[in-house]
C-alpha positions as CSV (number, residue, x, y, z in Angstrom):
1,X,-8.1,-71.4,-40.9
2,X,-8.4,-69.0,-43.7
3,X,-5.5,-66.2,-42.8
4,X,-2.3,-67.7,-41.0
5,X,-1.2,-66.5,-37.8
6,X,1.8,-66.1,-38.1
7,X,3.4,-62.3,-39.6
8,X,6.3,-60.3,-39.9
9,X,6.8,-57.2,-37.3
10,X,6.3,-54.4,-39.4
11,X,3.5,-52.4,-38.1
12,X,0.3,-53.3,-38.9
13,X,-1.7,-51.2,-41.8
14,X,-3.9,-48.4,-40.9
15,X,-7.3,-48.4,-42.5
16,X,-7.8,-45.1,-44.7
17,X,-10.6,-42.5,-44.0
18,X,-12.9,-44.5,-46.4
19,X,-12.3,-47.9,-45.6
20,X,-13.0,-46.4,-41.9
21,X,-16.5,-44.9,-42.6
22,X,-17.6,-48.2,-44.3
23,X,-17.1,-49.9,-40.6
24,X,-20.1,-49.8,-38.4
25,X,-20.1,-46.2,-36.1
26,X,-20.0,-48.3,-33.1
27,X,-17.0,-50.4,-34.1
28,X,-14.8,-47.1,-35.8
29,X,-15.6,-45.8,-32.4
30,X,-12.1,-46.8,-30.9
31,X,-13.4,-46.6,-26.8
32,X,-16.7,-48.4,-25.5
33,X,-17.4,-48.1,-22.1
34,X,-18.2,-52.0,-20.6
35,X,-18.7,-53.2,-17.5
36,X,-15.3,-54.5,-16.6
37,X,-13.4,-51.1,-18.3
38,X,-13.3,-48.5,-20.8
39,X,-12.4,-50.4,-23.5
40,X,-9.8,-49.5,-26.4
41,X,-9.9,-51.6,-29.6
42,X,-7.7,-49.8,-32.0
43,X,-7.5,-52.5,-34.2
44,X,-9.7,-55.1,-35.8
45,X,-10.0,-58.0,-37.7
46,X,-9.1,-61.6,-36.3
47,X,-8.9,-65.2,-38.3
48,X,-10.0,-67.3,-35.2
49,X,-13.6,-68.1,-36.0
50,X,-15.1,-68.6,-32.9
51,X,-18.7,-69.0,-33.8
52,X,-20.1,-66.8,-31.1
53,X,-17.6,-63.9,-31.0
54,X,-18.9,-60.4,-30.6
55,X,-17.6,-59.4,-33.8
56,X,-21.3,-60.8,-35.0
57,X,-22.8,-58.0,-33.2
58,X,-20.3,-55.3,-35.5
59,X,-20.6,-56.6,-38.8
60,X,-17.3,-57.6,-39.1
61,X,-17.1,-61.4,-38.5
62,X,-15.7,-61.8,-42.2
63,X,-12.6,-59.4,-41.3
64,X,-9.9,-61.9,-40.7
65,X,-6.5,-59.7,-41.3
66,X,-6.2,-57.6,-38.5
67,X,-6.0,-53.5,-39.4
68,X,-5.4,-50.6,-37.1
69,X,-7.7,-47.6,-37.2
70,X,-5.2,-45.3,-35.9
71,X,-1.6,-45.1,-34.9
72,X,-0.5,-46.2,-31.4
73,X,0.1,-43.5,-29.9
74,X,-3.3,-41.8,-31.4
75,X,-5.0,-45.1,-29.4
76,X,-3.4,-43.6,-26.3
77,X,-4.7,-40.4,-26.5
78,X,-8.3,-41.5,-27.4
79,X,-7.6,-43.1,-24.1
80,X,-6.4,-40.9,-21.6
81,X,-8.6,-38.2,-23.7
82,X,-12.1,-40.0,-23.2
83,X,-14.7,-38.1,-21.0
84,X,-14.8,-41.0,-18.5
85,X,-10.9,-41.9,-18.0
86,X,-10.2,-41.4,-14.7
87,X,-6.5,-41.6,-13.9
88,X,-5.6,-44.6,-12.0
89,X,-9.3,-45.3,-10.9
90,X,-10.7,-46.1,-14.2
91,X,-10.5,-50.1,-15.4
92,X,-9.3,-50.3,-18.9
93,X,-9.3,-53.4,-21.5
94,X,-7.3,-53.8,-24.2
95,X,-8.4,-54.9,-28.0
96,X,-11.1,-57.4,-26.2
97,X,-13.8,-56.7,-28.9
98,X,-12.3,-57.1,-32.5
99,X,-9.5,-59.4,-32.2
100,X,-6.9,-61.1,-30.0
101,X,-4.7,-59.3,-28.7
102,X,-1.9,-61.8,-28.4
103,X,-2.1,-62.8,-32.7
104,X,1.9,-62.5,-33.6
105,X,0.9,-59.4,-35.5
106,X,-1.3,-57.6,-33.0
107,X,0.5,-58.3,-29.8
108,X,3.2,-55.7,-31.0
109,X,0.7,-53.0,-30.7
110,X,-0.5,-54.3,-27.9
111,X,3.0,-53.9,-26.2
112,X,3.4,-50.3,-27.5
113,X,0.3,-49.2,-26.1
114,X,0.8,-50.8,-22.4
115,X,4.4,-49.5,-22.0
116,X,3.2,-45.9,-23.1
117,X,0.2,-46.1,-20.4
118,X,3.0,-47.4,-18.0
119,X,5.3,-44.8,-18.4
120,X,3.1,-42.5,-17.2
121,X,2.6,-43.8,-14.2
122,X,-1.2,-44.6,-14.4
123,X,-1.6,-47.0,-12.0
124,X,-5.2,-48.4,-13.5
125,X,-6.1,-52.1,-13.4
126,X,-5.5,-53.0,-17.2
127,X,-7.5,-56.2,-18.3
128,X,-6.4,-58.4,-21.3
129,X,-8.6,-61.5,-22.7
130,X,-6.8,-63.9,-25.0
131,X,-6.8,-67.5,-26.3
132,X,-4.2,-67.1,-28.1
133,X,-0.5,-68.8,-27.6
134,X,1.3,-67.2,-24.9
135,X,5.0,-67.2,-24.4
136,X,7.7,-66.9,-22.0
137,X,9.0,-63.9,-24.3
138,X,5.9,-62.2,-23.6
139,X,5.7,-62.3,-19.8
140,X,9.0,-60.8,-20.3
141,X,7.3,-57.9,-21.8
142,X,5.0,-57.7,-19.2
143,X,6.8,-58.1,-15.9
144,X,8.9,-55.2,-16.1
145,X,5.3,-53.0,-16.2
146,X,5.6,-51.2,-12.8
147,X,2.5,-49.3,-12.9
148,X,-0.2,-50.8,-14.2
149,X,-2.0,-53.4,-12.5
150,X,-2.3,-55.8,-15.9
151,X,-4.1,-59.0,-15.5
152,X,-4.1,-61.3,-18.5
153,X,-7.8,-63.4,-19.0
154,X,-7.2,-66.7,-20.3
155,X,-10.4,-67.6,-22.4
156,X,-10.7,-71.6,-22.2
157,X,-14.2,-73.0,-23.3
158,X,-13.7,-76.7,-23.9
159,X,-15.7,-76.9,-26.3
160,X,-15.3,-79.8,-28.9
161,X,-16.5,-79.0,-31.9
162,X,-14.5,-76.9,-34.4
163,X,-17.3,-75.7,-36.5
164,X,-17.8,-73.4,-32.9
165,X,-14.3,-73.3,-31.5
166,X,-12.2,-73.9,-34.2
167,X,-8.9,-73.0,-31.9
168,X,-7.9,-76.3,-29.8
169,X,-8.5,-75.3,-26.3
170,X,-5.2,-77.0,-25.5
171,X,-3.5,-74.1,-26.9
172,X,-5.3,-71.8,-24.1
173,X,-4.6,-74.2,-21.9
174,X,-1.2,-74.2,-22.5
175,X,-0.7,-69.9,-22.0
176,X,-2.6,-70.3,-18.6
177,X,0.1,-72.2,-17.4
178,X,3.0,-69.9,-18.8
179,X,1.3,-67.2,-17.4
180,X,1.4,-68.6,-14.3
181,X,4.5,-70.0,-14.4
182,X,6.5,-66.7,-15.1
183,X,4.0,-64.2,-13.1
184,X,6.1,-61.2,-11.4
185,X,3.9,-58.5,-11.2
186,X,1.1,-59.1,-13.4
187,X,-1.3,-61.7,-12.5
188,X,-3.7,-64.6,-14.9
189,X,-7.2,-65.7,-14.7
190,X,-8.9,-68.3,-15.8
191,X,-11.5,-66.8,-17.6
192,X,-13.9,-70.0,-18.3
193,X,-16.3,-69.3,-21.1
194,X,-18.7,-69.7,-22.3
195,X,-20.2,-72.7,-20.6
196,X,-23.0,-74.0,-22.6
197,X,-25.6,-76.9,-21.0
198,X,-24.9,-80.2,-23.0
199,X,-21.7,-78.3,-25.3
200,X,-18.9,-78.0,-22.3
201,X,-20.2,-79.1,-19.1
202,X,-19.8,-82.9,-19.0
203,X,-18.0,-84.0,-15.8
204,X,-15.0,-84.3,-17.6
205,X,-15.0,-80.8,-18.8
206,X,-15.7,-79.5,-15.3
207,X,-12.8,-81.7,-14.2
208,X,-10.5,-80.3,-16.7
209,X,-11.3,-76.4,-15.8
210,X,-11.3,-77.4,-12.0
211,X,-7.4,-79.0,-12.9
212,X,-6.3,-75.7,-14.6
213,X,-7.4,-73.5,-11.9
214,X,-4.9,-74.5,-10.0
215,X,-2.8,-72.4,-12.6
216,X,-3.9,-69.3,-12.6
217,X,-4.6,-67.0,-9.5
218,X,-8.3,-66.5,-9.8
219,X,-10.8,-68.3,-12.2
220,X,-14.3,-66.8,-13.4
221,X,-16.7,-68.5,-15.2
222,X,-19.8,-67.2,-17.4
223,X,-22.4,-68.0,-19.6
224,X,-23.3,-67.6,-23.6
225,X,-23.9,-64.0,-24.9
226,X,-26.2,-65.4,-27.5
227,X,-27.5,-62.0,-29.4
228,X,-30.0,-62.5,-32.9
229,X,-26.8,-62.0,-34.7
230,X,-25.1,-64.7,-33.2
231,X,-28.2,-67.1,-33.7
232,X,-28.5,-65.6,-37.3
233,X,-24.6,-67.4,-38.0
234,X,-25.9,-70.4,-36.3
235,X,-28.8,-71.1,-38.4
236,X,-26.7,-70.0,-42.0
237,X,-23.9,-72.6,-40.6
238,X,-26.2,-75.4,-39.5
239,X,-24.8,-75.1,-35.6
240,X,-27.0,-77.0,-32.8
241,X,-28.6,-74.2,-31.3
242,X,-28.0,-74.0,-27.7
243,X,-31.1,-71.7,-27.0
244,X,-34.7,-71.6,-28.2
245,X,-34.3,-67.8,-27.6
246,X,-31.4,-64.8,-27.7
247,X,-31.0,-62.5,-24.8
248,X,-29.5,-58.9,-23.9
249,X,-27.9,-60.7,-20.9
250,X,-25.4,-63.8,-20.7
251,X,-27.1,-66.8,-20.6
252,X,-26.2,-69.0,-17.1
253,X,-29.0,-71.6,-16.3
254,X,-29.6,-71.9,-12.8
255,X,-28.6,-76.1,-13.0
256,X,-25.6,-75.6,-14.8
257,X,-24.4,-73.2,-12.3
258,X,-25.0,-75.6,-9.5
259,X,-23.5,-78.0,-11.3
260,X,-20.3,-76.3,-11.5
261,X,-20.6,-74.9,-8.1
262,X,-20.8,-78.8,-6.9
263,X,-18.6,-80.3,-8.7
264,X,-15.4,-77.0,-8.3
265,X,-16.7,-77.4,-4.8
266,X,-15.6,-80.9,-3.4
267,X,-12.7,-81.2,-0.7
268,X,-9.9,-81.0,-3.5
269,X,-7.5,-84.6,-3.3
270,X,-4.3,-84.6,-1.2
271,X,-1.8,-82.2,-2.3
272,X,-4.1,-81.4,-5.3
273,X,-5.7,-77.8,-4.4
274,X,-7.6,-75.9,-7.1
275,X,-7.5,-72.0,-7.5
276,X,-10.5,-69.8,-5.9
277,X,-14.0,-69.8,-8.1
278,X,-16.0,-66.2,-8.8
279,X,-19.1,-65.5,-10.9
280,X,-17.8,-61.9,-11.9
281,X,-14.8,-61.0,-14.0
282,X,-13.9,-58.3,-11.8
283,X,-14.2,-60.4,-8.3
284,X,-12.0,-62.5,-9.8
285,X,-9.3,-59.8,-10.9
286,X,-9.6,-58.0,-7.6
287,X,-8.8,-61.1,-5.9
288,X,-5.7,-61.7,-8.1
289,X,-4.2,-58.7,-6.9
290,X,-4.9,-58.7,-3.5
291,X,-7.8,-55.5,-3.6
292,X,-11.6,-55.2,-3.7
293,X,-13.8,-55.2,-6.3
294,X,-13.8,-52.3,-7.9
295,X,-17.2,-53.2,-9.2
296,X,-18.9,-53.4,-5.7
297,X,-19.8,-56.3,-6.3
298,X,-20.4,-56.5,-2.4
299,X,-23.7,-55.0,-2.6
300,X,-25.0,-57.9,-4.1
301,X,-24.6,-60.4,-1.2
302,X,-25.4,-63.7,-2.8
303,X,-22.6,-63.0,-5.2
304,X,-20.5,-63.5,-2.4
305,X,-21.1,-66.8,-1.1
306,X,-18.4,-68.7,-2.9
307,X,-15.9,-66.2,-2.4
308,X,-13.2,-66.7,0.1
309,X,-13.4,-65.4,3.3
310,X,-10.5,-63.4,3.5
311,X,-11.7,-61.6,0.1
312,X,-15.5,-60.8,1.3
313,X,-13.5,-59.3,4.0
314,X,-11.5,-57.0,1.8
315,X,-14.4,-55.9,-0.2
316,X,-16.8,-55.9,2.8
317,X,-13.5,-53.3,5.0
318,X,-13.8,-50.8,1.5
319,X,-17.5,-50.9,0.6
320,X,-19.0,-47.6,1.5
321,X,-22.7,-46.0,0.7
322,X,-22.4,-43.2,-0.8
323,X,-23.8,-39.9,0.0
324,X,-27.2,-39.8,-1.8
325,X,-27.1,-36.0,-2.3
326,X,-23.9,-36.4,-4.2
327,X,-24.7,-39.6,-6.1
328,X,-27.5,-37.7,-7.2
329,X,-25.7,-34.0,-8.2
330,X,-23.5,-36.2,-10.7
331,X,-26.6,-38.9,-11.9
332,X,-28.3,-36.2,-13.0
333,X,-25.0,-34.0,-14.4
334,X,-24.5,-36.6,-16.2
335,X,-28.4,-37.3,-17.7
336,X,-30.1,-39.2,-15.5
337,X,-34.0,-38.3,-15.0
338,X,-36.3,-39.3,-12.1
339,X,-35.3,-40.5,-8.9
340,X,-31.6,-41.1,-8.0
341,X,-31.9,-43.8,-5.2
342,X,-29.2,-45.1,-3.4
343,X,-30.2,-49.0,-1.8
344,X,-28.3,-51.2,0.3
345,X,-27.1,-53.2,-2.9
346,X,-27.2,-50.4,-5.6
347,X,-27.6,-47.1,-7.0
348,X,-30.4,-47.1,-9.0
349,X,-30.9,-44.2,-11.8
350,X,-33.4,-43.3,-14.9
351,X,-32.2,-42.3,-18.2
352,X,-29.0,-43.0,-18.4
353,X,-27.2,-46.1,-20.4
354,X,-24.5,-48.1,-19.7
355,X,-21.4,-45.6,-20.2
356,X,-22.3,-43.4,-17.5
357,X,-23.5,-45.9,-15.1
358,X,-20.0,-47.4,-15.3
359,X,-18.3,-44.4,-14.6
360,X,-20.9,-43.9,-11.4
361,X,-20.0,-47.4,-10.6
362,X,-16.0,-47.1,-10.8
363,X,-16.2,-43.9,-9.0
364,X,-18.1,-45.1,-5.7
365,X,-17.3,-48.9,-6.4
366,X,-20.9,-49.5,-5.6
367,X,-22.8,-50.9,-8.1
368,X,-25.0,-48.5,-10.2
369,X,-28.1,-50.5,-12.1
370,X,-30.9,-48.9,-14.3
371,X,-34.7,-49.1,-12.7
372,X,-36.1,-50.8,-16.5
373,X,-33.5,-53.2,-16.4
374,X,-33.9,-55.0,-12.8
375,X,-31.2,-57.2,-11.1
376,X,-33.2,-59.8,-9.8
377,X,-31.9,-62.0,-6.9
378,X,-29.4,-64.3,-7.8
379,X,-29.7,-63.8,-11.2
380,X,-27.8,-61.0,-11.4
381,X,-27.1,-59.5,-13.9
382,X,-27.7,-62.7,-16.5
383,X,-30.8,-63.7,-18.7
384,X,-33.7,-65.0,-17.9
385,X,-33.7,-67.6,-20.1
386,X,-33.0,-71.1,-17.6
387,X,-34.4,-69.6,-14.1
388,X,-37.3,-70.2,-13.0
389,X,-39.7,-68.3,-11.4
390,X,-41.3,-65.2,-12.3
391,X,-38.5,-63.4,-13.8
392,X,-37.9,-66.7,-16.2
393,X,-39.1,-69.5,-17.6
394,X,-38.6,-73.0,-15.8
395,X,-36.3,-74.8,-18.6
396,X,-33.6,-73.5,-20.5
């Protein structure tokens, strides 16, 4: 590991106006809007190494010390200040793009900026995504938040080899359970990624995922988001490449989610229960915490069928169609061209990317897709690449 991880607790450095402007726009850009929030990362830099980390897609792979672009409280107000921050609708994430947010010298920060959202009162779901060490001291922290609904991700992979996943999944393995262990108010998932065909899916490593779902209160798993960038670092490093081909979309084949689905599926041993299973990040938080998606995920009905009963219930009770007439008056306030249409699964809009769809979506909790970029059946939402059929090829 080329920067240790431990540090002392004096504030982290802010990058100057210069060293700022030499960052990518899209990465100096403090809030993104993604799918499961509106998403502040007001620091970067991270020594973990994970060979298929975002941070290819933003330049900054090689940025190993952590360094703020702005103070705390200046993260806040970006925040609260955005266009598309809703008070206590909008879901937020926390630093799940440049670093992890649990490193010794970023978790301070982290701390500072949850208790100031807290003491507001905001009330928004607040997601966190680690695979970093986790400690008692820390749920300490986060217990006492009385507002926020915080849910702590827990990335565990499996994977084996450290020229991918240099950090020893044992040491994610080990925060689920303190998470879950001292859990008040806030809740843990089991957020199991990236599954990779013939990498982590042996029948030992579904044993091992299905084994630590039992401590957490909602798992999700996912596929590889396997960009050119990413593919670029594979080749320069000599890494087996998992795919002949990169993707816009996560790659899931269809096998290797039956797989999963089969083996997380059998009557669990005597005594031996393991947690519930969801394909989306936010079915699984809404389950932790006892609402419904606020993704409406609903819409999409075969999303649903290995979700438990009493949650498609919940969702199901607080999924409404919206008005067409006022889904369209704010598609097209807010860009959209063409016809605004309003389906029994989705709206479906013209013109507008992925920031305003979200906040369409977390304003109706219906899901909100573009026309060019088709949800097919079952797929949903993932790449082509292992489905087959028309809208893939047969093999991954």
């Amino acid at each position: 590991m080329s920067t240790p991880l431990t540090g002392s607790r004096r504030p982290l450095p802010i990058l100057s106006r210069q060293q700022t402007t030499e960052l990518k726009p899209s990465l100096a850009d403090p809030v993104e809007y993604r799918k499961s929030g509106l998403s502040l990362n007001w620091i970067v830099g991270c020594p973990l190494e994970c060979g298929y980390c975002v941070r290819h897609l933003f330049d900054n792979f090689g940025m190993k010390t952590p360094r703020r672009l702005m103070s705390d409280e200046d993260a806040v107000l970006a925040l609260t200040g955005h266009r598309y921050f809703r008070p206590h609708t909008t879901p937020i994430q926390l630093l799940n793009r440049a670093t992890d947010p649990m490193l010794p010298v970023v978790k301070p920060h982290l701390f500072a900026v949850l208790r100031a959202l807290d003491g507001q009162g905001l009330t928004n779901h607040v997601l966190i995504i680690t695979r970093w060490r986790v400690t008692p001291e820390d749920c300490e922290v986060l217990n006492p938040l009385s507002s926020l609904r915080v849910t702590v991700l827990v990335t565990h992979s499996g994977i084996d080899n450290p020229a991918i996943e240099p950090v020893d999944s044992t040491i994610a393995a080990a925060s689920l359970r303190t998470l879950y262990e001292h859990a008040e108010r806030y809740r843990t998932v089991l957020y199991w990624r990236p599954i990779v065909p013939g990498l982590n899916d042996s029948d030992t490593h579904l044993r091992r995922a299905r084994q630590l779902s039992a401590h957490a209160h909602a798992t999700v798993f996912t596929g590889l988001f396997y960009r050119q960038e990413i593919a670029d670092y594979y080749q320069a490093h000599g890494l087996p490449e998992p795919y002949g081909d990169t993707a816009r979309r996560k790659i899931l084949p269809e096998q290797s989610e039956q797989r999963i689905l089969d083996h997380f599926h059998d009557t669990p041993q005597q005594g031996a229960p393991w947690g519930a299973l969801f394909r989306k990040t936010s079915c699984a938080v809404a389950y932790a915490h006892g609402e419904a998606d606020y993704n409406g995920h609903f819409g999409i009905r075969e999303l649903c069928d290995i979700c438990p009963e009493e949650q498609v219930e919940r969702c199901g009770q607080a999924w409404v169609r919206p008005d067409p007439a006022e889904v369209t008056r704010q598609a097209r306030a807010l860009g959209a061209v063409g016809e605004v249409e309003v389906t029994d699964r989705a709206i479906i809009v013209e013109g507008l990317d992925e920031p305003p769809r979200y906040f369409l979506q977390h304003g109706y909790g219906y899901q909100c897709h573009d026309r060019s970029k088709p949800h097919h059946h079952r797929q949903h939402g993932r790449a082509p690449i292992g489905w087959p059929g028309p809208n893939g090829p047969s093999a991954a």
